[in-house]
C-alpha positions as CSV (number, residue, x, y, z in Angstrom):
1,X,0.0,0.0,0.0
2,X,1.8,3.2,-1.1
3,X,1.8,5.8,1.8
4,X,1.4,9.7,1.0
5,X,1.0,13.0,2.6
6,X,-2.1,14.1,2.8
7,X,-1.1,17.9,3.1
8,X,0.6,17.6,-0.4
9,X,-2.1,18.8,-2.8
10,X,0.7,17.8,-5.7
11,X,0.5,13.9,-4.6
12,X,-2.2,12.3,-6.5
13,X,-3.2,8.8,-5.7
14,X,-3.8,6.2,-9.4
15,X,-7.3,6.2,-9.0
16,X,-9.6,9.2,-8.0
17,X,-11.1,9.7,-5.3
18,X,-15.0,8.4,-4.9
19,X,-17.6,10.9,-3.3
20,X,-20.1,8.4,-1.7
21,X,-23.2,9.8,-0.1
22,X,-23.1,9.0,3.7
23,X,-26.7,7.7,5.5
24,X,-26.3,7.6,8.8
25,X,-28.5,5.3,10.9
26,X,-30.4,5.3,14.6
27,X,-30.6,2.0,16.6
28,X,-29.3,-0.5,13.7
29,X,-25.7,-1.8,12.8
30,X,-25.6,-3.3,8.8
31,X,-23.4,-5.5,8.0
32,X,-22.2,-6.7,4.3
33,X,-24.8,-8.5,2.0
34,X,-27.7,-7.8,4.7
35,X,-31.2,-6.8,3.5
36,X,-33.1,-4.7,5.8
37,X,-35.7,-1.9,5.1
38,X,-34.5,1.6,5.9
39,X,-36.7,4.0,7.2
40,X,-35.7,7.5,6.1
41,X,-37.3,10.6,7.6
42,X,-34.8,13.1,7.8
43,X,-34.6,15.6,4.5
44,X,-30.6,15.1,4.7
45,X,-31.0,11.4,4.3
46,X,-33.5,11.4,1.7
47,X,-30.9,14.1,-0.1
48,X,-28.4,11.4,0.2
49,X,-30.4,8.5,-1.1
50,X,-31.8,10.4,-3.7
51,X,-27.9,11.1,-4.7
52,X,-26.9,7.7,-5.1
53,X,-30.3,6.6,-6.9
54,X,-29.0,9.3,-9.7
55,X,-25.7,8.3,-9.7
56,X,-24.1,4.8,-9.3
57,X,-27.0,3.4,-6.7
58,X,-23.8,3.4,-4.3
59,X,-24.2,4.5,-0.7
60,X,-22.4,4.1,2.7
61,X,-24.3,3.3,5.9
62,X,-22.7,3.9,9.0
63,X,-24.4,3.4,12.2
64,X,-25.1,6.8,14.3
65,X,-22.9,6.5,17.8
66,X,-26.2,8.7,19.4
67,X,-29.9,8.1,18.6
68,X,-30.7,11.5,19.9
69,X,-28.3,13.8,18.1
70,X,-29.3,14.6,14.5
């Protein structure tokens, strides 16, 4: 794995960097090939699943450390 500065703005990696849109979730951990039904009420998550519906249907879930903080 080929280390670089990140500070450098004249060090460029081979491939380019991937802009995913995040989804953060309450109360649920994913993990690789599961299939659950996501319930998405906040307008910042429904921004970001509406990104990745017109893009490359990509998205990354991460699970929320705080139920209560939005």
């Amino acid at each position: 794995m080929a280390t670089h500065d990140i500070n450098n703005p004249e060090v460029t990696d081979e491939q380019p960097i991937q802009v995913v849109p995040l989804l953060p979730l309450r109360d649920v951990v994913v993990y690789p090939h599961m299939v659950i039904p996501l319930f998405v009420g906040r307008e910042k998550s429904i921004r970001a699943l509406e990104a990745a519906m017109a893009d490359n249907k990509q998205i990354m879930l991460v699970a929320q450390q705080s139920a209560d903080v939005d």
